[in-house]
C-alpha positions as CSV (number, residue, x, y, z in Angstrom):
1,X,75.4,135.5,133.9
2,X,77.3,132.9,136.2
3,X,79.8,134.4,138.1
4,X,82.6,132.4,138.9
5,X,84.2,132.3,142.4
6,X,88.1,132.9,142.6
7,X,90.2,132.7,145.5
8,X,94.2,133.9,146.4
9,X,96.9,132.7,147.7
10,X,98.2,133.6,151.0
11,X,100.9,130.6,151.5
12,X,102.1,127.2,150.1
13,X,103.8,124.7,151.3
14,X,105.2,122.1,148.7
15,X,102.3,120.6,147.5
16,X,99.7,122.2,150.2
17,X,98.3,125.6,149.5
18,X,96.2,127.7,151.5
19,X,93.5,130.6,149.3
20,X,91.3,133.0,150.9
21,X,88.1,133.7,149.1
22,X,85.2,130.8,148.1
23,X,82.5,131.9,150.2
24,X,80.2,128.4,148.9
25,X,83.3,126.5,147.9
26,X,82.8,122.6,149.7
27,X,85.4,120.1,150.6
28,X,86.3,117.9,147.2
29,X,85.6,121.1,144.8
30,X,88.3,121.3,142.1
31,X,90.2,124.5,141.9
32,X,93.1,125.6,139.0
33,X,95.6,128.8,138.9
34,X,95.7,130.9,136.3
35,X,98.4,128.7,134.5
36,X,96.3,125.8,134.7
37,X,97.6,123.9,137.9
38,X,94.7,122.0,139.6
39,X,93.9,121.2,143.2
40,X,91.3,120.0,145.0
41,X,89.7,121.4,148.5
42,X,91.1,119.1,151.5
43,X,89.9,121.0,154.5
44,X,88.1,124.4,155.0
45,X,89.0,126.8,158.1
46,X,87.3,129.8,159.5
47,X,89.9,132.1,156.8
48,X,91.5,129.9,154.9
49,X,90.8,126.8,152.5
50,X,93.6,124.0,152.5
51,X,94.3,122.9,148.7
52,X,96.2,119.6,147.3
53,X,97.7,119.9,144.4
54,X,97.2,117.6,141.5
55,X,99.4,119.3,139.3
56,X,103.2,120.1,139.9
57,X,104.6,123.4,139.5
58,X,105.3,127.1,141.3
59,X,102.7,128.9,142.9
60,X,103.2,132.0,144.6
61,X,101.6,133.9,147.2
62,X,98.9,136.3,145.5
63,X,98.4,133.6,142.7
64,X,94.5,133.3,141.4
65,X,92.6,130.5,141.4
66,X,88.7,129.3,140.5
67,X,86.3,127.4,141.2
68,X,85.8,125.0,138.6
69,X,82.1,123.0,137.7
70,X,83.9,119.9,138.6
71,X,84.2,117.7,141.6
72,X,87.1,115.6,142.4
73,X,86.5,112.6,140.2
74,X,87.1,110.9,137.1
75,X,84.9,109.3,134.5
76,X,84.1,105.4,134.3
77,X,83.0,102.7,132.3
78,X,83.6,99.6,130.3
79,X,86.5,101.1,128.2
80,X,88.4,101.2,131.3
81,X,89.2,97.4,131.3
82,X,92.6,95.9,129.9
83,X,94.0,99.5,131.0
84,X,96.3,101.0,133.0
85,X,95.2,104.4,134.6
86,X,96.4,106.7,137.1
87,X,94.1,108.3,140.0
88,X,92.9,111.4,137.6
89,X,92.0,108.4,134.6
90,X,94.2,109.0,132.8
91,X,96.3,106.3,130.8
92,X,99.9,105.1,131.5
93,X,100.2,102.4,129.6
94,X,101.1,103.9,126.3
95,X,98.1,102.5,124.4
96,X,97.0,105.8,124.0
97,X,93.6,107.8,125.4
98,X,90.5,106.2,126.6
99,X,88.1,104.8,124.0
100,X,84.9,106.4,125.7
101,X,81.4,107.2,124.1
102,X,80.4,110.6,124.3
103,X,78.6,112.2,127.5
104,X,80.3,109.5,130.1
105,X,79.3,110.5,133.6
106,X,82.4,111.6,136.1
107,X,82.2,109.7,138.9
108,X,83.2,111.4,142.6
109,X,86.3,109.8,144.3
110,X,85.3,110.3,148.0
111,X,82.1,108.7,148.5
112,X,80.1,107.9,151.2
113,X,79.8,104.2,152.0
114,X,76.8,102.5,151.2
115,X,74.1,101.8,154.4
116,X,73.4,99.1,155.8
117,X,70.2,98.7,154.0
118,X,71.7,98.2,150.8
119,X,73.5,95.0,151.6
120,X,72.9,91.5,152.0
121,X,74.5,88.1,154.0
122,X,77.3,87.5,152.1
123,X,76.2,83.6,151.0
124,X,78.5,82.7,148.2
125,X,81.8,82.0,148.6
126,X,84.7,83.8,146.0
127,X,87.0,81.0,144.8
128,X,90.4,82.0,143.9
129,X,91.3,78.5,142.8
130,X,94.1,77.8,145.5
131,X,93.3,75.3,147.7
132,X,94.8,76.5,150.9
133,X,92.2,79.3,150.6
134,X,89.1,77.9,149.1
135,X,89.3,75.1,152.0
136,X,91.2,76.2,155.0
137,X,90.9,80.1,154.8
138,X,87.9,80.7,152.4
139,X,86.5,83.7,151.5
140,X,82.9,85.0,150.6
141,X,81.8,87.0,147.9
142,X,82.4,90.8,149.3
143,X,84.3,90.4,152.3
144,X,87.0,92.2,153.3
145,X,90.4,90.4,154.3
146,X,93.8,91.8,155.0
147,X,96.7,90.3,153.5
148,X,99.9,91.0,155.1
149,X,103.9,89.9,155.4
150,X,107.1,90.6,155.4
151,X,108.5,91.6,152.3
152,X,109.6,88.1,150.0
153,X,107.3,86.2,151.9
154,X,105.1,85.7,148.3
155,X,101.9,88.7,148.6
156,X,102.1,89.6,145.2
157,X,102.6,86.0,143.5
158,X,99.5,85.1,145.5
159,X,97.5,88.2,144.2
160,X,98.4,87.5,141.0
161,X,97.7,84.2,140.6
162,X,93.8,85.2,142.3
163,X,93.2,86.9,139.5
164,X,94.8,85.0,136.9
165,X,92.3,82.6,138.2
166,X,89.1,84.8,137.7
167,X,89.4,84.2,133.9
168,X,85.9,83.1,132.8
169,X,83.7,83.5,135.9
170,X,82.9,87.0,134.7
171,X,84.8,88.6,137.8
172,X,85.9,92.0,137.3
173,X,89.3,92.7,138.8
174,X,90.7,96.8,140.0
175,X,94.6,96.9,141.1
176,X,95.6,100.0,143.3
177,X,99.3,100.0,142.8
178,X,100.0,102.9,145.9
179,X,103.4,104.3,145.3
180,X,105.2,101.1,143.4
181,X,108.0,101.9,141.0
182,X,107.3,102.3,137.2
183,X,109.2,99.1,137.0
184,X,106.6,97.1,139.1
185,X,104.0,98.5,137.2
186,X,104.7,97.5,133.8
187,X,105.9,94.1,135.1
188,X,102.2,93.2,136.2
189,X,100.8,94.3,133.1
190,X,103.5,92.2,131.2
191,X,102.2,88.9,133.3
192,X,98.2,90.0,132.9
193,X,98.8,90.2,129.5
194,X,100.9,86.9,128.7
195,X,98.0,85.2,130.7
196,X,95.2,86.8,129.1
197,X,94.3,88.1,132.3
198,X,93.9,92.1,131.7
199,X,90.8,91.8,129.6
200,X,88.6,91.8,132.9
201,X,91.1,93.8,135.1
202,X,91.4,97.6,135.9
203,X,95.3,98.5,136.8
204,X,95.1,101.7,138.9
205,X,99.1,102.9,139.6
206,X,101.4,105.9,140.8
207,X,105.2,105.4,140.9
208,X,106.9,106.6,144.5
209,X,108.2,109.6,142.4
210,X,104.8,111.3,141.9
211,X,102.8,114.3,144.3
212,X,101.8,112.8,147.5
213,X,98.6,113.9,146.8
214,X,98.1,111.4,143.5
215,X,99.0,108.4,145.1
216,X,96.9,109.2,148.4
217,X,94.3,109.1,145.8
218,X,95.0,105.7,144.3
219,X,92.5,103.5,146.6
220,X,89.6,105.8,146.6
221,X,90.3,106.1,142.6
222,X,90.0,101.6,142.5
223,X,87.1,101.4,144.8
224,X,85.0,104.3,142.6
225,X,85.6,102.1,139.6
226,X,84.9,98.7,141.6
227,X,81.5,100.2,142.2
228,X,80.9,101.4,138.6
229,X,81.3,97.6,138.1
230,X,79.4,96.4,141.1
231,X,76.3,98.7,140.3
232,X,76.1,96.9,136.9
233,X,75.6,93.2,138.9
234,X,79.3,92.3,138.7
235,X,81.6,90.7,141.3
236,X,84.7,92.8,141.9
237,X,87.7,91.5,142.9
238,X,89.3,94.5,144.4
239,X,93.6,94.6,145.5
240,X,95.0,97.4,147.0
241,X,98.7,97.7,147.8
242,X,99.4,98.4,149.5
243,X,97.7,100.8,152.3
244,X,101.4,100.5,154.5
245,X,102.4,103.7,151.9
246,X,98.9,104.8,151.6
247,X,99.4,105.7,155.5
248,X,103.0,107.1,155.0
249,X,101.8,109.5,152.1
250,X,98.7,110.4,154.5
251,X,101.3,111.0,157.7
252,X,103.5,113.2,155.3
253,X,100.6,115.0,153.8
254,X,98.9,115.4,157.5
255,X,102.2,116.8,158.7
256,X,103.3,119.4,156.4
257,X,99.5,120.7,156.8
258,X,100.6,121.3,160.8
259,X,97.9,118.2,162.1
260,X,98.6,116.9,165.5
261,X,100.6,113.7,165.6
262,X,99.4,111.4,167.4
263,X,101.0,107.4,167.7
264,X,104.1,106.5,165.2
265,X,103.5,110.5,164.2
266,X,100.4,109.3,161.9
267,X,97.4,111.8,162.3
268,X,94.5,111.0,164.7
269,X,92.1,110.6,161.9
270,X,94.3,107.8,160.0
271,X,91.8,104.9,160.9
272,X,89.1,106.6,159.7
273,X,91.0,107.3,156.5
274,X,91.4,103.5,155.6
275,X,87.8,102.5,157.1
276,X,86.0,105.0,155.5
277,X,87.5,103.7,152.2
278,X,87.1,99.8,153.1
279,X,83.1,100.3,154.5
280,X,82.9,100.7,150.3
281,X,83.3,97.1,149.4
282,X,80.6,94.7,150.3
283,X,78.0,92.3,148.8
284,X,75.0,94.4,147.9
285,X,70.9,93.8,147.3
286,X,69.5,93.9,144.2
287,X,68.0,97.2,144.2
288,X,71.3,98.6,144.6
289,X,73.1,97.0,141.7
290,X,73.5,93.7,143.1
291,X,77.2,92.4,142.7
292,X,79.5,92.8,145.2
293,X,83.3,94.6,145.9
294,X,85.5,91.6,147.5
295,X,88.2,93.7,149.2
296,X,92.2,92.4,149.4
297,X,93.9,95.6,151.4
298,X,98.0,94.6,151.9
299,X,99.9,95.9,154.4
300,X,103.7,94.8,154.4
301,X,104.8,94.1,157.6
302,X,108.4,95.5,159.2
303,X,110.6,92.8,160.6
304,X,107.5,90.3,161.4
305,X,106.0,92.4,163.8
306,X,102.4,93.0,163.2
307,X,101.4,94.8,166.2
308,X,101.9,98.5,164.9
309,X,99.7,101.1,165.1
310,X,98.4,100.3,160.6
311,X,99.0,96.5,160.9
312,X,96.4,96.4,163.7
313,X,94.3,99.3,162.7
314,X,93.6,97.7,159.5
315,X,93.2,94.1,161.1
316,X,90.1,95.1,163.2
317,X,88.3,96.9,159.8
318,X,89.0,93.8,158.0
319,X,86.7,90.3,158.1
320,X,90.2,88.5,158.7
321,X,93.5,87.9,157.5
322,X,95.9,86.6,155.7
323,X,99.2,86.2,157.2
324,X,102.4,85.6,155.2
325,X,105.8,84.5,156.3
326,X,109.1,85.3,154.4
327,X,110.6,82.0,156.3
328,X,108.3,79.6,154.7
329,X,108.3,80.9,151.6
330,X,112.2,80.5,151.4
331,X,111.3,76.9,152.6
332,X,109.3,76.5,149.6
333,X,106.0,76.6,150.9
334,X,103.8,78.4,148.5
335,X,101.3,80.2,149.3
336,X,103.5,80.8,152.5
337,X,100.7,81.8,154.5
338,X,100.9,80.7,158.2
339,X,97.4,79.0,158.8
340,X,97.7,79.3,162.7
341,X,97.5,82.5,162.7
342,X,95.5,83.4,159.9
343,X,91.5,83.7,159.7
344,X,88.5,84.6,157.5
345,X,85.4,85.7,159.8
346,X,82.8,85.1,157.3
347,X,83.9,83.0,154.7
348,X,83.1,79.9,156.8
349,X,79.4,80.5,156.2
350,X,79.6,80.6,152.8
351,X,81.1,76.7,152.3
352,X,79.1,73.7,152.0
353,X,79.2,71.3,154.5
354,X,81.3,68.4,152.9
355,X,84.4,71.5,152.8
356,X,83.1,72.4,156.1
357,X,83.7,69.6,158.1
358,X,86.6,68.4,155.8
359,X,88.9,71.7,156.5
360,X,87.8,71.7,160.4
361,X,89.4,68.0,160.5
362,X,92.5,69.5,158.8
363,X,93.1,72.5,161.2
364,X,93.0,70.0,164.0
365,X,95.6,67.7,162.8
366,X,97.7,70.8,161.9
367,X,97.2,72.6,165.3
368,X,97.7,68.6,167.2
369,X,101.0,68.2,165.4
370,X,102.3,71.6,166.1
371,X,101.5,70.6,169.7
372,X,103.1,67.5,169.2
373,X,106.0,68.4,167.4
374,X,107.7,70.0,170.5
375,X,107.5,66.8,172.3
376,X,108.4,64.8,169.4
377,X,112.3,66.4,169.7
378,X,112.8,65.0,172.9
379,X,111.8,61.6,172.7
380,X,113.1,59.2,170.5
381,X,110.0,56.6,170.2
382,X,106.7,58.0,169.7
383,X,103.4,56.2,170.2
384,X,102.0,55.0,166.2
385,X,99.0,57.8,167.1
386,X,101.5,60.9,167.3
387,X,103.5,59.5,164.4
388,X,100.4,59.0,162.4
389,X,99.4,63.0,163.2
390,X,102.6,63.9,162.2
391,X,102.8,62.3,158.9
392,X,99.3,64.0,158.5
393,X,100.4,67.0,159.1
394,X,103.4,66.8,156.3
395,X,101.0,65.5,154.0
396,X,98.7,68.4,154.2
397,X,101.5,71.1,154.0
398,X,102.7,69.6,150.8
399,X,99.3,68.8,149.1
400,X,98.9,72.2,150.2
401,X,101.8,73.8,148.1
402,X,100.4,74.9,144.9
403,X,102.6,76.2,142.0
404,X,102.4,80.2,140.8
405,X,99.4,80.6,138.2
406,X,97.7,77.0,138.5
407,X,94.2,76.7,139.3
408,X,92.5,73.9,141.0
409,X,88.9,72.9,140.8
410,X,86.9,73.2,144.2
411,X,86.3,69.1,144.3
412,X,90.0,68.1,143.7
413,X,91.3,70.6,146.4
414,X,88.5,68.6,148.5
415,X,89.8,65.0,147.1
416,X,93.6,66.1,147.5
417,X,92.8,67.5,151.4
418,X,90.6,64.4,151.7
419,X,93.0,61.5,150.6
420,X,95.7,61.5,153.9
421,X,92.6,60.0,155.6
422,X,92.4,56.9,153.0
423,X,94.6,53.7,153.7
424,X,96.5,54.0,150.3
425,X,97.8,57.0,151.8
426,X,98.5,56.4,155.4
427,X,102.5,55.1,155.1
428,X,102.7,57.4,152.2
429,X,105.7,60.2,153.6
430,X,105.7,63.4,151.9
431,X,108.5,62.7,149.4
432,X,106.0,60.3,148.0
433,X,103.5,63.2,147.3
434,X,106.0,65.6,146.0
435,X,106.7,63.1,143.5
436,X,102.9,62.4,142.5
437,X,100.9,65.4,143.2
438,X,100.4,66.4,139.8
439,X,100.3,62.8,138.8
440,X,97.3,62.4,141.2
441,X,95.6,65.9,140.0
442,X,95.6,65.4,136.4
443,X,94.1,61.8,137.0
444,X,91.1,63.6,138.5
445,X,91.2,66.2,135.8
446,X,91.8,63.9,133.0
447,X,90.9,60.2,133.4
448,X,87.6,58.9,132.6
449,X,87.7,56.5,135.3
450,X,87.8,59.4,138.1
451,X,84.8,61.6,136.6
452,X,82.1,59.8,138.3
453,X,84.0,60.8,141.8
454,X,84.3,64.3,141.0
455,X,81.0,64.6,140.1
456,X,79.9,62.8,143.2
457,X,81.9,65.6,145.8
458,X,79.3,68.1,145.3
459,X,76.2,66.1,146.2
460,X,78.0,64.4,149.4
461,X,76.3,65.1,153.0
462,X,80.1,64.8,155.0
463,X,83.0,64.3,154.7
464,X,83.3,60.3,155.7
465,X,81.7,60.0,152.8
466,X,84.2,61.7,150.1
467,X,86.6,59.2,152.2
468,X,85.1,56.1,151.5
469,X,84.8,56.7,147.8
470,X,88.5,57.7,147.8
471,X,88.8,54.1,149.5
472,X,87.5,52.2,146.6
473,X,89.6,53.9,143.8
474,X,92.7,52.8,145.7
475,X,93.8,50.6,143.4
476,X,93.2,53.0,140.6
477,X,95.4,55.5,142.5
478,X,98.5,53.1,143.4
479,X,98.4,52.1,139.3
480,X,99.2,55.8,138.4
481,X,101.6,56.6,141.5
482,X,104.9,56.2,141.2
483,X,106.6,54.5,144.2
484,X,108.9,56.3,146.4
């Protein structure tokens, strides 16, 4: 007859409680009260285990607990998509339980992260249908890039439209909401839904008012289910925000349990708290699953300054960044991502040559006029050359804007970064392209005379070459265009 292990109380402290007893109990063991309050083992002493409580309510000192068969986890599958969960799996979104077959496996939260011999070059690149990114900042499939800003500076409109854009390209996309307000969270299910978006997405949430200890959960919650997904061959898009209150529900958790402060009061063991959960995502070999976990961590950033203890922690865990300004998104730049000081490590290797060489042409100009544009405010004639780079420049920052939940193909972002280089375009000022972008884009989508060009872009050797097509359909182009 099993016997099973039981434990007591000897102090509590909010939602931290410490038992005596559990000779074999292990870290991640689930334990519940008499009453039926659960908790789960967070550390183990020489006398005492520390346990976080799932479940809110009054326990007193002397209070019973067991050991239950159970490990901290929660079970996944397919019937998770188009919901809205919280960390323990179960629903929020008022549709009612989980439609799950019989006998579904529980998955543990607090994995280790796969080796290294289970992954593989990250090759492909994940398109997210804005052009700034796909050409300037792309990203690979299972990389791992930060996204962070100052609060209005446009994060979430960009993550939103990302996965908006994953509709039929059989991505799989997990939300962490860490600590949002109910409000928030029913306000991205509303905009999923209208655009048909939640059928491939996972919404993981907790509201601010919940137990510390749920929404510390959140992230590790997303990435199990990102690697249900990932083991079956899919490509996970995987959001988490934002790890900014994941680290302030840590600090408060860590402190009330009497651990050390050590910079900004955070516990030592905070960077390996957020890099032991971001090692998960990756782009994995065939023999473990294939498909790959394409990690977006936010972190929102306090009056600009991005040199804080998280901001930087999570920067050097991260493949690159993504940084967002709350200035030029008043301006109306959108995405308002400031592309001097944003990078993507990897992502580089995973274009083809023609957006290779293309986007390295653009940085220049852009980093040349911001050079130039200093010198420009004192001098009241400039030389044709620096007027020419500045024109550039205002050309690329407003082919650049791109309207919330649109989508472009990857060869008319190329065309649209690749026409400021044609004639027809070189007097053109950036009123002029405010007034025909979309003109210009649904031509390319739309007109029969244009298909031959896009389907020429992928099988071009540089970029000269996407030019001089561009060159010969100038006529085309100044028929639609409107003049200024």
């Amino acid at each position: 007859m099993n016997q099973t292990e039981v434990g007591y109380v000897v102090s509590s402290r909010n939602f931290l409680i410490y038992l005596d007893g559990f000779p074999t109990i292990r870290i991640n063991d689930m334990v519940e009260s008499d009453n039926g309050l659960r908790g789960w083992i967070n550390s183990i002493s020489e006398n005492t285990v520390e346990v976080l409580m799932l479940d809110e309510g009054v326990v007193k000192p002397k209070t019973q607990f067991r050991k239950l068969d159970t490990r901290l986890g929660l079970p996944t599958g397919d019937f998770l998509l188009g919901r809205a969960i919280n960390p323990l799996g179960i629903p929020i979104d008022g549709k009612g339980l989980l439609s799950r077959t019989k006998n579904v496996a529980m998955s543990e939260l607090d994995r280790e992260a796969s080796g290294i011999e289970s992954r593989q070059f990250i090759a492909n690149q994940f398109l997210t249908g804005i052009t700034l990114i796909d050409t300037l900042i792309p990203l690979g499939r299972g990389q791992r890039e930060l996204v962070l800003g100052d609060a209005h500076s446009g994060k979430t409109g960009f993550l939103i439209n990302a996965i908006v854009n994953q509709k039929n390209t059989g991505v799989i996309c997990v939300i962490a909401l860490i600590g949002k307000p109910a409000v928030t969270v029913k306000n991205l299910i509303d905009v999923l839904k209208s655009n048909k978006a939640l059928d491939y997405t996972v919404i993981v949430a907790t509201s601010s008012s919940e137990a510390a200890p749920l929404i510390f959960l959140t992230p590790k919650t997303a990435f199990t289910i990102a690697e249900y997904f990932q083991k079956k061959g899919k490509h996970v898009l995987l959001v988490l925000d934002d790890l900014g209150s994941h680290a302030k529900i840590y600090r408060e958790i860590a402190l009330l349990g009497n651990k050390p402060p050590g910079k900004e009061s955070y516990p030592g063991d905070i960077f390996y708290q957020h890099a032991h959960l971001l090692e998960r995502a990756g782009n994995f070999l065939p023999q473990y699953g294939g498909g790959s976990i394409t990690a977006l961590p936010v972190v929102e950033l306090n009056l600009t300054d991005f040199t804080t203890l998280i901001p930087t922690n999570l920067m050097s865990m991260t493949d690159g960044h993504l940084l967002f300004r709350a200035g030029m998104h008043a301006q109306g730049q959108t995405p308002a991502i400031d592309i001097s000081l944003s990078v993507s490590r990897v992502g580089r290797q995973t274009q083809n040559k023609v957006s290779n060489l293309l986007s390295t042409r653009v940085r220049q100009i852009l980093s040349a006029a911001a050079d130039l544009e200093t010198i420009s405010r004192f001098s009241s004639e400039l030389p044709p050359e620096t007027q020419l780079i500045l024109r550039r420049k205002d050309q690329f920052m407003e082919l650049l804007k791109q309207d919330p939940l649109t989508m472009l193909s990857k060869e008319v972002q190329l065309i649209l970064l690749a026409l400021p280089f044609t004639t027809f375009f070189k007097d053109k000022t950036r009123s002029f392209i405010e007034k025909n972008k979309r003109v210009i884009i649904d031509a390319f989508q739309n007109n029969p005379q244009l298909a031959p060009v896009i389907r020429s872009v992928n099988k071009l050797n540089n970029e000269e070459e996407l030019i001089k097509i561009l060159e010969s359909i100038g006529g085309i182009l100044s028929k639609i265009c409107q003049t200024p």
